[in-house]
C-alpha positions, 0 to 999 in steps of 0.5 A, a space after each residue: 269363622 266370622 258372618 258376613 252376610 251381604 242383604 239384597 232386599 228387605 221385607 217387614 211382614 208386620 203380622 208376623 211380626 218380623 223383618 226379613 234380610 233377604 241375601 248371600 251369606 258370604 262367611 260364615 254359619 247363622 245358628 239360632 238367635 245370634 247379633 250381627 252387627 252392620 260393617 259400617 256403623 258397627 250398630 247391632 242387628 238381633 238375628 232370630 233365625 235362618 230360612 233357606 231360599 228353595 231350591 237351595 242347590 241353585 244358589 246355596 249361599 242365598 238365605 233370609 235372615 229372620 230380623 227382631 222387629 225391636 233391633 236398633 237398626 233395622 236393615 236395608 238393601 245393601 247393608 252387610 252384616 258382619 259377627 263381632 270380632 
């Protein structure tokens, strides 16, 4: 099944080094380092991973996606992320 992963708010953490998409996976399954691309333009965002929003039984469907710093497009609030087709 295709991603589609809507961001409601974007973090940088610039000591990590990374950039945390914050929002609702709405399709699909983020498994390890995949690229998704926005809905929009089509440009490629590099994922690193997933982390669950505690408590997870609330909302299960809310996570953050781990962003690579390095990625063409960085995300913003309201982007939404889809797998190629």
């Amino acid at each position: 099944m295709p991603v589609r992963f809507t961001i409601e708010q974007v973090f940088e953490l610039r000591q990590r080094g990374v950039i945390l998409a914050a929002g609702h996976l709405q399709d699909g399954t983020v498994a390890g380092t995949m690229t998704l691309h926005d809905e929009t333009t089509g440009q490629a965002v590099r994922v690193l991973g997933l982390e669950l929003i505690p408590p997870p039984t609330h909302d299960p469907d809310r996570v953050i996606l781990i962003i690579d710093p390095a990625s063409p497009l960085r995300p913003v609030d309201g982007m939404v992320l889809v797998s190629p087709t």
